[in-house]
Structures are given as C-alpha cells and as structure tokens.
Backbone as ProteinMPNN parsed JSONL, in Angstrom:
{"seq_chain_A": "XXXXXXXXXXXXXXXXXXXXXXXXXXXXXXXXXXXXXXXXXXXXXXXXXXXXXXXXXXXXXXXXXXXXXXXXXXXXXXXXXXXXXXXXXXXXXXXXXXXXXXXXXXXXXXXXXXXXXXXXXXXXXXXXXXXXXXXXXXXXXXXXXXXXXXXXX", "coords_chain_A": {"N_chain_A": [[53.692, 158.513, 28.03], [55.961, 159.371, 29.17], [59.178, 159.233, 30.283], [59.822, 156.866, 29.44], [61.973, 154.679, 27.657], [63.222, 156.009, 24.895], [63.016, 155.074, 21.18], [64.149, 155.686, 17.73], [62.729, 156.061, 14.72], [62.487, 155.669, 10.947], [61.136, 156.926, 8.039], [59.95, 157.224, 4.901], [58.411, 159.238, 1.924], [58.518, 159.008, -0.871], [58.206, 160.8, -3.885], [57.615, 160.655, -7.171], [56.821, 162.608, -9.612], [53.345, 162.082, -9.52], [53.359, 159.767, -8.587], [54.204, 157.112, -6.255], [57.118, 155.704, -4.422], [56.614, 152.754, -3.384], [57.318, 149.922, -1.302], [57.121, 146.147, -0.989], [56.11, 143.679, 1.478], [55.954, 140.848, 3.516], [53.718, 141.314, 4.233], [52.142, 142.759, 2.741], [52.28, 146.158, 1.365], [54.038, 148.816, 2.197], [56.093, 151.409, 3.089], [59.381, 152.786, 2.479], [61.852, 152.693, 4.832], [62.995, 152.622, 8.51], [64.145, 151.519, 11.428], [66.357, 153.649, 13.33], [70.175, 153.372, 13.844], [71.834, 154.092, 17.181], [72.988, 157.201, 17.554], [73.536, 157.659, 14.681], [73.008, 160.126, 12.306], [70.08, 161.404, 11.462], [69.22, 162.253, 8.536], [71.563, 160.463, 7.315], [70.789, 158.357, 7.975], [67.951, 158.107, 7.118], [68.54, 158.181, 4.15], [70.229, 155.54, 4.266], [68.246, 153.558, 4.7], [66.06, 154.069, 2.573], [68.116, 154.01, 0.104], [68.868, 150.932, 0.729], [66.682, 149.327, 0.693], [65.341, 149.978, -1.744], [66.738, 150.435, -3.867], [67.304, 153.038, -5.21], [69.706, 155.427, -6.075], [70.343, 158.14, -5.728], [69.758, 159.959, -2.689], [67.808, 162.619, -1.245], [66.981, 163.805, 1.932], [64.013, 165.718, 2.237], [61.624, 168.092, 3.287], [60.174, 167.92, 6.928], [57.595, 165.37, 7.128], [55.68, 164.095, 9.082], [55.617, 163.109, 12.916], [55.483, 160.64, 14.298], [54.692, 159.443, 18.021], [54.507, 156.666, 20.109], [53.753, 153.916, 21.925], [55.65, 150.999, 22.956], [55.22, 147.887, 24.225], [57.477, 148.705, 27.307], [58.398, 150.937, 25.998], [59.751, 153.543, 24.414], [58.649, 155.16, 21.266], [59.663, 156.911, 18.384], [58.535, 157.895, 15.415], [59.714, 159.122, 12.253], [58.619, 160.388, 9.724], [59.897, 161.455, 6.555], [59.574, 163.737, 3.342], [60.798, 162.744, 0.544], [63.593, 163.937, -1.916], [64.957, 164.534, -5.138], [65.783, 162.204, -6.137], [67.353, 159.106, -7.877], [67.91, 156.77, -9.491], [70.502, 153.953, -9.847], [72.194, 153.542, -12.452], [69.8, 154.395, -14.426], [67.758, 152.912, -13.897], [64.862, 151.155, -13.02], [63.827, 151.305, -9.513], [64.804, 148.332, -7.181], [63.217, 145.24, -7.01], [61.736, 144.292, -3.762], [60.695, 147.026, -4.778], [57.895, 149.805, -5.836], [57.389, 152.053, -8.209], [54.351, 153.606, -7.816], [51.281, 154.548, -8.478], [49.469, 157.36, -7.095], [46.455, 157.081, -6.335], [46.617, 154.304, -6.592], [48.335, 153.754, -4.168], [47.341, 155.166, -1.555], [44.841, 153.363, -0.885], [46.834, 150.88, -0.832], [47.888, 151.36, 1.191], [46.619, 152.347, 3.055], [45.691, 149.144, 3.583], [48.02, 148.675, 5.826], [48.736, 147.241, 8.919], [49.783, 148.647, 10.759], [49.467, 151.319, 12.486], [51.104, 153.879, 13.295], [52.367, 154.522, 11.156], [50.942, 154.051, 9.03], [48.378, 156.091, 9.82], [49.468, 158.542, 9.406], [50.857, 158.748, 6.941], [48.671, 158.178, 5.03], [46.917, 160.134, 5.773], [48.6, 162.498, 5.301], [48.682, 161.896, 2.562], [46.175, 162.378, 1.441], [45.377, 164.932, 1.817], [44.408, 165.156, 4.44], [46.342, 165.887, 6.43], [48.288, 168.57, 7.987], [52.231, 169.37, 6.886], [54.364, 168.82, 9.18], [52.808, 166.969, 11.301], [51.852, 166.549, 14.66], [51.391, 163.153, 15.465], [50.401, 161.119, 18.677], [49.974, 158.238, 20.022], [48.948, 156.972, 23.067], [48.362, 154.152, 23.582], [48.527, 151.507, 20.554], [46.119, 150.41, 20.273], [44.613, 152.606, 20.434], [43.032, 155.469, 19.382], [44.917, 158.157, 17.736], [46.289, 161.653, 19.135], [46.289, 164.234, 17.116], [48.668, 167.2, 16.292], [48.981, 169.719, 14.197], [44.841, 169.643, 14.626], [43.361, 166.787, 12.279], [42.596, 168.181, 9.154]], "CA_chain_A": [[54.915, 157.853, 27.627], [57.24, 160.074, 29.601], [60.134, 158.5, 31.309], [60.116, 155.713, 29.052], [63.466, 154.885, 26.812], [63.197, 156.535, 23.427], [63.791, 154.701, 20.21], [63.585, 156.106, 16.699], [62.856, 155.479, 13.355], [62.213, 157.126, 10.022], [59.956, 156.465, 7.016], [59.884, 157.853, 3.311], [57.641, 159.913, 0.974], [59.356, 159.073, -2.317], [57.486, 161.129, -5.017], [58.451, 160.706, -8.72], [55.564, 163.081, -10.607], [52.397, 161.847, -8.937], [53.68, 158.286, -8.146], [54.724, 157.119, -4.498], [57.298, 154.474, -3.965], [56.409, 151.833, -2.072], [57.985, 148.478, -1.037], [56.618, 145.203, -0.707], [56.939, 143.166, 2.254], [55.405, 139.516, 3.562], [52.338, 141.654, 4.861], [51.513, 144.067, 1.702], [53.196, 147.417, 0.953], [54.523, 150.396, 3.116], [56.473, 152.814, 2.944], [60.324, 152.732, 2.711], [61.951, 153.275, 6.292], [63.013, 151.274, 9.717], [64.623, 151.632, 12.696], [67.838, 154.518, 13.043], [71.278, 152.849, 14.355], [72.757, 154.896, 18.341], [74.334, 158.034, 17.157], [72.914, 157.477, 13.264], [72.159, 160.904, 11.617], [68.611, 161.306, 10.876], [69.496, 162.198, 7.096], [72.056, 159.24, 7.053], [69.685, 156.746, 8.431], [66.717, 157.626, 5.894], [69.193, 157.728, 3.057], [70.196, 154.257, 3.907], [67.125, 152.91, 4.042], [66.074, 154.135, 1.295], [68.38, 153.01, -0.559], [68.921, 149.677, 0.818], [65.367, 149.233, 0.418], [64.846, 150.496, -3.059], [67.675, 150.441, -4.709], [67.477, 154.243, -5.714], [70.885, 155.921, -6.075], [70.692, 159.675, -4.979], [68.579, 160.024, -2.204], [68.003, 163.721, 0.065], [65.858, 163.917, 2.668], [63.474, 167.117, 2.381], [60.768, 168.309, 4.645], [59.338, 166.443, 8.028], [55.922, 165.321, 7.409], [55.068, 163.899, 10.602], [56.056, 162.694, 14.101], [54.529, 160.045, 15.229], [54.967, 158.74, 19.048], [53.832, 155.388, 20.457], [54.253, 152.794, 22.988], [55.397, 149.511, 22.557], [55.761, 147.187, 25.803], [57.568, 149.612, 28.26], [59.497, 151.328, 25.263], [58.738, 154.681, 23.652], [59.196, 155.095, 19.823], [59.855, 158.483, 17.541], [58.809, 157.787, 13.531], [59.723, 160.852, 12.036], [57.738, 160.494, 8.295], [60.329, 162.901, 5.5], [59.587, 163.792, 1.872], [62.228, 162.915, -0.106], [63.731, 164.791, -3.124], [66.48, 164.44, -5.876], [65.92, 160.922, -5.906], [67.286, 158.772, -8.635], [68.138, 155.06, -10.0], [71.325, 153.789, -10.506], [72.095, 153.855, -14.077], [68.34, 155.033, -14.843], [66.878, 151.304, -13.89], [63.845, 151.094, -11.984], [63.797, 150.249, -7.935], [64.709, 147.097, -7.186], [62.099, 144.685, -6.068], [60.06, 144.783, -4.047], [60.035, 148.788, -4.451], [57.733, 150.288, -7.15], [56.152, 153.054, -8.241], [52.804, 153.458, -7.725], [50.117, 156.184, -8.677], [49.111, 157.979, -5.787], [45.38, 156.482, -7.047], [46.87, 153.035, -5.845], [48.835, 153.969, -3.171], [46.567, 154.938, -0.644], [44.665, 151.927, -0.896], [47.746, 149.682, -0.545], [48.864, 151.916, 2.45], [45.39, 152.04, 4.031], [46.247, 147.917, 4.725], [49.175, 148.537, 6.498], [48.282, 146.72, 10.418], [50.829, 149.636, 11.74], [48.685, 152.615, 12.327], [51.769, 155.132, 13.224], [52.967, 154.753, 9.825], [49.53, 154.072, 7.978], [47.515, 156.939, 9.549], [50.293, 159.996, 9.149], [50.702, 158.463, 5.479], [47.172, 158.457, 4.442], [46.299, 161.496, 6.005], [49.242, 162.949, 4.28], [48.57, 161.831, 0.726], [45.065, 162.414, 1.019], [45.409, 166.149, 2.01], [44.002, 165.418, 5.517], [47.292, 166.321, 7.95], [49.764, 169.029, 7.155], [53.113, 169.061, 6.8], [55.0, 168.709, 10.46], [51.991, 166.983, 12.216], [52.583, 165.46, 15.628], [50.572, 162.024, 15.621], [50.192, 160.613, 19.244], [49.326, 157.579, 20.609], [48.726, 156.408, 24.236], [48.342, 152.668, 23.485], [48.871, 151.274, 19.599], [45.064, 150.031, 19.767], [43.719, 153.844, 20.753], [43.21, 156.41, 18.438], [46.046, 158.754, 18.41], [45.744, 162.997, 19.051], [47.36, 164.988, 16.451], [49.038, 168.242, 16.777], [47.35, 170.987, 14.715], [44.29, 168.805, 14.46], [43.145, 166.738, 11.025], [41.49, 168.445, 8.878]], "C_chain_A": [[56.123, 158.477, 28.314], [57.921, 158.812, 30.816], [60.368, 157.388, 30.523], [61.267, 155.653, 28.063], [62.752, 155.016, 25.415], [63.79, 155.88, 22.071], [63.359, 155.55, 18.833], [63.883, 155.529, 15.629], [62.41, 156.145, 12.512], [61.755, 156.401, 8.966], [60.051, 158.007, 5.623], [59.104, 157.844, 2.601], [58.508, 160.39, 0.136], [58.475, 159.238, -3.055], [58.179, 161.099, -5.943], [56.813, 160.852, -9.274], [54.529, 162.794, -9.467], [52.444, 160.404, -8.468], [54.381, 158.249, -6.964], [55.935, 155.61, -4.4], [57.053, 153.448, -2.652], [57.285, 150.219, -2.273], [57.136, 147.614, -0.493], [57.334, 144.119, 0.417], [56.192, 141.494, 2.59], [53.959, 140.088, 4.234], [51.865, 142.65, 4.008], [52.856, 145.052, 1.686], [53.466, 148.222, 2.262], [55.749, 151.161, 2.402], [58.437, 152.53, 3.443], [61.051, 153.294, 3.964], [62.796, 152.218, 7.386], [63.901, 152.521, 10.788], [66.215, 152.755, 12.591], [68.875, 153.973, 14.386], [71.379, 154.632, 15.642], [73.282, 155.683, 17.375], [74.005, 158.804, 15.807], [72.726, 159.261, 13.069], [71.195, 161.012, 11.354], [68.958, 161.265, 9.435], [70.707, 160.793, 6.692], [71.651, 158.029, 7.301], [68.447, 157.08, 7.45], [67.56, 157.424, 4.336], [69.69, 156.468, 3.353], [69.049, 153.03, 4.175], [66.484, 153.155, 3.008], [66.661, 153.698, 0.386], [68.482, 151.577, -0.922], [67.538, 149.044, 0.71], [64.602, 149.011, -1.031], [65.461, 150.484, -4.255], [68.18, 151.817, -5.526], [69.446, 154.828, -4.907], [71.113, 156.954, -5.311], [69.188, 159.539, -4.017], [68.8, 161.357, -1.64], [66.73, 163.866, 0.502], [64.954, 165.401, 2.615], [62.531, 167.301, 3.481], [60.394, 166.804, 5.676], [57.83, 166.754, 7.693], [55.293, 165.26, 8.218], [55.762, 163.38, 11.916], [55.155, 161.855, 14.538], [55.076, 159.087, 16.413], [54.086, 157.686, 19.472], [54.661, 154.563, 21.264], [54.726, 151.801, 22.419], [56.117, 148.661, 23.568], [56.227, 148.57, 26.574], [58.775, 150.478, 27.407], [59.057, 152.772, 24.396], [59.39, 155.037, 22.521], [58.845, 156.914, 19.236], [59.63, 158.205, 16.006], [58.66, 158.776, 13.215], [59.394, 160.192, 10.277], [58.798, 161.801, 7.384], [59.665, 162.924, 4.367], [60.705, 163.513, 1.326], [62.214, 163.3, -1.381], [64.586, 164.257, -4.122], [66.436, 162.93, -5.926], [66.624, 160.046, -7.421], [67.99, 157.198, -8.719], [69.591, 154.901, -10.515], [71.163, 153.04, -12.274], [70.804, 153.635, -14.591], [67.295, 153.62, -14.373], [65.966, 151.657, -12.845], [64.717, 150.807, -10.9], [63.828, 149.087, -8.332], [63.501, 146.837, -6.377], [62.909, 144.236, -4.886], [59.608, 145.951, -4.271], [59.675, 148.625, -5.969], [57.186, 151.147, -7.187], [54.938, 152.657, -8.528], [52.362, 154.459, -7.608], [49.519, 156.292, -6.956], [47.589, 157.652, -5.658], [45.342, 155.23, -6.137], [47.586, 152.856, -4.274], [48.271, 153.728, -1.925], [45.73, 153.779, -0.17], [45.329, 150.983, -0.045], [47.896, 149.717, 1.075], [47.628, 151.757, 3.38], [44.96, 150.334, 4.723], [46.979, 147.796, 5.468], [48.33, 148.044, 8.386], [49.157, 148.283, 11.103], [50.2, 151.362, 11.821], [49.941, 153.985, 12.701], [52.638, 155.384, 12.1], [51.99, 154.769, 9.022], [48.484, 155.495, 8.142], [48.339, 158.04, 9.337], [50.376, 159.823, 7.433], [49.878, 158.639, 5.007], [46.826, 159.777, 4.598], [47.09, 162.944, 5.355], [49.19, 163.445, 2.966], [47.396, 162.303, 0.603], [44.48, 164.312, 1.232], [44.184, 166.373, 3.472], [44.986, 165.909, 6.94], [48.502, 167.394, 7.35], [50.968, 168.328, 7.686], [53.532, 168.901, 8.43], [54.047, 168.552, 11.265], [52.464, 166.283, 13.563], [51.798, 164.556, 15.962], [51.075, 161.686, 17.278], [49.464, 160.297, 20.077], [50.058, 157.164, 22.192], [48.751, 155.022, 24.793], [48.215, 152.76, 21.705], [47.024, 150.898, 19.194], [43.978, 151.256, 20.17], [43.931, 154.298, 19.644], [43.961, 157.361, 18.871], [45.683, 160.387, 18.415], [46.69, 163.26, 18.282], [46.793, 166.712, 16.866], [49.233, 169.084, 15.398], [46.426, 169.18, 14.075], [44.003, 168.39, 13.039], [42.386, 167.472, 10.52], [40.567, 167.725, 8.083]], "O_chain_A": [[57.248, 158.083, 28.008], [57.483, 158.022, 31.651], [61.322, 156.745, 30.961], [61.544, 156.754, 27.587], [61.895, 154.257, 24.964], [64.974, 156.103, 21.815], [62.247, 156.078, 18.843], [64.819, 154.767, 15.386], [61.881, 157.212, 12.825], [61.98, 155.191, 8.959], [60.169, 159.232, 5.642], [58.686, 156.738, 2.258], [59.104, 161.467, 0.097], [57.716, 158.29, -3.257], [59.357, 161.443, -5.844], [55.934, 159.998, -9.391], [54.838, 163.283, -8.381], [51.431, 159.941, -7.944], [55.099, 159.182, -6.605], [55.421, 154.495, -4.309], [57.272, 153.48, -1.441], [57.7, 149.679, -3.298], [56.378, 148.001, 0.397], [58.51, 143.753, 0.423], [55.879, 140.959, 1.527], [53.166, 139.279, 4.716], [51.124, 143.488, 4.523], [54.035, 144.782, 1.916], [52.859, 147.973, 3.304], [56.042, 151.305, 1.215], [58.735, 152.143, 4.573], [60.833, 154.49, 4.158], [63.168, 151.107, 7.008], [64.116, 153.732, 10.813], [67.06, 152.499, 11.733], [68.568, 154.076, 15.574], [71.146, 155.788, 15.289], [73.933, 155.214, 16.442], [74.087, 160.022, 15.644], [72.11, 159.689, 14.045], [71.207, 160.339, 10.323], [69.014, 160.116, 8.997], [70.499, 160.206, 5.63], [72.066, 156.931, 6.93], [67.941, 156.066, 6.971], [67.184, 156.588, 3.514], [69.608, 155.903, 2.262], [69.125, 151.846, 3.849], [66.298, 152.135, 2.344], [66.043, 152.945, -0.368], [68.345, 151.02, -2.011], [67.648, 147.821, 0.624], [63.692, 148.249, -1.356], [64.964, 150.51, -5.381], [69.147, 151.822, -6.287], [70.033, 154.664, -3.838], [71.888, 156.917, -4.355], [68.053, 159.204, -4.357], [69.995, 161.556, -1.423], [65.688, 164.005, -0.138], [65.591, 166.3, 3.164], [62.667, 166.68, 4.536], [60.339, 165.586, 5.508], [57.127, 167.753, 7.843], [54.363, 166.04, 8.428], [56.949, 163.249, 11.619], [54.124, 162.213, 15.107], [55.767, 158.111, 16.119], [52.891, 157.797, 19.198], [55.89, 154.498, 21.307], [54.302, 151.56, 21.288], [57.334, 148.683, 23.751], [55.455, 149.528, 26.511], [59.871, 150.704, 27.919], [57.98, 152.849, 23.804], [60.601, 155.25, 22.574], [58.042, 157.76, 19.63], [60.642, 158.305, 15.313], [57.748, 159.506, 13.602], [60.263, 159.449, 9.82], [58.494, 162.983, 7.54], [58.959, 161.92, 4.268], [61.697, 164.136, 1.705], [61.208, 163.168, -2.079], [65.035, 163.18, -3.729], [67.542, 162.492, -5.61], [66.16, 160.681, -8.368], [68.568, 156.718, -7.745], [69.959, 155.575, -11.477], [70.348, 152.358, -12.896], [70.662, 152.609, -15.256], [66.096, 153.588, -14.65], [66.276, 152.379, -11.897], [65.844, 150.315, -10.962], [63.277, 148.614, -9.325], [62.912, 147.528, -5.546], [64.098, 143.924, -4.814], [58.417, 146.216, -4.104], [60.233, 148.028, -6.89], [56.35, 151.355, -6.307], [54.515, 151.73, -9.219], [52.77, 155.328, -6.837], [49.284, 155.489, -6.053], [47.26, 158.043, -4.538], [44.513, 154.999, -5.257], [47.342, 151.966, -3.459], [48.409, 152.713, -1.243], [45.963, 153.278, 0.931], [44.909, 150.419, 0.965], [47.984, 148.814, 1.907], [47.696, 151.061, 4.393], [44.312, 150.106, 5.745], [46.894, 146.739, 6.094], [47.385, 148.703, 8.82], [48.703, 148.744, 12.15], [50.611, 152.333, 11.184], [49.595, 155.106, 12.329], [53.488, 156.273, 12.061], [52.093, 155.601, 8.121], [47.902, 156.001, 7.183], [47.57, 158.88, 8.87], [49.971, 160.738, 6.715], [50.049, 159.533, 4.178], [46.473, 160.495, 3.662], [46.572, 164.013, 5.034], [49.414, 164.515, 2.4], [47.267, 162.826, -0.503], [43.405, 164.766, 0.84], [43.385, 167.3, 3.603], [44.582, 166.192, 8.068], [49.367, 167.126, 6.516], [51.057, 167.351, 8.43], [52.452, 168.857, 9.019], [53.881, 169.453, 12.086], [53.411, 165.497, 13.528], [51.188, 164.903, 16.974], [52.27, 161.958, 17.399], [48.669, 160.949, 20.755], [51.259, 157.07, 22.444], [49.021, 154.682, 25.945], [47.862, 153.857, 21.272], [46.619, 151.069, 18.044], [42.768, 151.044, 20.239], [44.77, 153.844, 18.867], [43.963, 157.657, 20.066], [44.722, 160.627, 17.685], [47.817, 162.79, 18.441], [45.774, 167.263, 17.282], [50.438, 169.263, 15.571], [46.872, 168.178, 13.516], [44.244, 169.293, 12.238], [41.346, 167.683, 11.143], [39.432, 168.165, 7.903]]}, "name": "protein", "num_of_chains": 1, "seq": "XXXXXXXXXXXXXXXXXXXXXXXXXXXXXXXXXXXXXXXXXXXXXXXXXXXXXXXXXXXXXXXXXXXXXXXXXXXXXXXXXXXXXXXXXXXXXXXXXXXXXXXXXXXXXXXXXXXXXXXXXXXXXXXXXXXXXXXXXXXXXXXXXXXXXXXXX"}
C-alpha cells in the first residue's frame, strides 16, 4: 500500500458492564464509527460519531485497540478501533435507535456478520480475547487474509 493516499477512520468499543453498544444499519449491526473530516482530531472525530450515532452524551476516547490498514481501489485507509470510557446518556435515556446495548454473548455473533472484515476481524478478535490491545491488522487486498502485528493468539 505504500505511496498510496491515506484516508482515516475510527470505530468504537462502547462498554457499559459487560454490554457492547452497537448500531444498526440496512446491513445488520457494527460498531459505532466512520470516516474522520481533513484536519479532524482523532478524539474529536470518534466523539462525534459516537455521539451522532448513538445518541450518548459524554463520550472519551480511551485506549487504541487496533489499526487496521487496507486497500480500497487505488486508496489506502487507517481504522484506528478505541475503547471508550465515561460514556453516558443524555438525561439517563437509553441510545437512540438504532444503537443498543447488547451482551457481549450477542454481540459477537451480530459483529461476526459484518461483510467489512477490517472492522469485523479486529472486533471479534478483540472481544473474544484473541488480539491484544494495540494490534496492527493488515491487509493487502480486502478479499486476503490480513497479517497482524504481535500475531493472534
């Protein structure tokens, strides 16, 4: 992928207890996140997706989970995977739909449909206590399997 123009984007591991939020979209669930605006902050671009997403009030970004790089046409992408912390609901109300909690039980599952493997396999392998924390997922092509950096265990 070298030489190719760099875009990024960022993705959220919202825990509340043992529950994961997730958001519903016209293709199943994932994982709260998208694309970060020229310039954007990393922590000001996952706090507004997150929120705008979820409807949660306080958001702060905590650790990086993963990195995952990938092609797409002649374009090279950065999803940086956080934990997030401190999270909470304006005036105590659930996420708005489509976000909900979901047991970490159901989660995986949901997330293991996702078609988008640089957000589905750092997630799974995540929750399931197969990738640590700050792994570096990459892929070569979107329909290869990708190398991570230390390897799964």
């Amino acid at each position: 992928m070298t030489g190719l123009p760099s875009h990024l984007a960022v993705g959220a591991i919202v825990r509340r207890g043992s529950d994961i939020l997730l958001v519903a979209d016209e293709e199943g669930w994932a994982l709260p996140g998208g694309p970060v605006a020229d310039d954007e902050p990393l922590g000001a671009a996952l706090r507004r997706k997150v929120v705008d997403e979820t409807g949660l009030a306080m958001v702060r970004p905590g650790r990086l989970l993963w990195i995952a790089r990938y092609p797409v046409g002649n374009q090279a992408f950065d999803m940086l995977g956080f934990e997030v912390v401190e999270t909470s609901t304006a005036q105590g109300r659930s996420p708005k739909p489509p976000a909900a909690w979901v047991s970490l039980d159901e989660a995986v599952p949901h997330l293991e449909q996702m078609w988008f493997s640089p957000i589905r396999d750092p997630a799974v392998a995540y929750l399931t206590g197969r990738a640590a924390a700050a792994t570096l997922w990459t892929w070569s092509r979107l329909d290869a399997p990708p190398e991570t950096v230390p390897e799964l265990g």
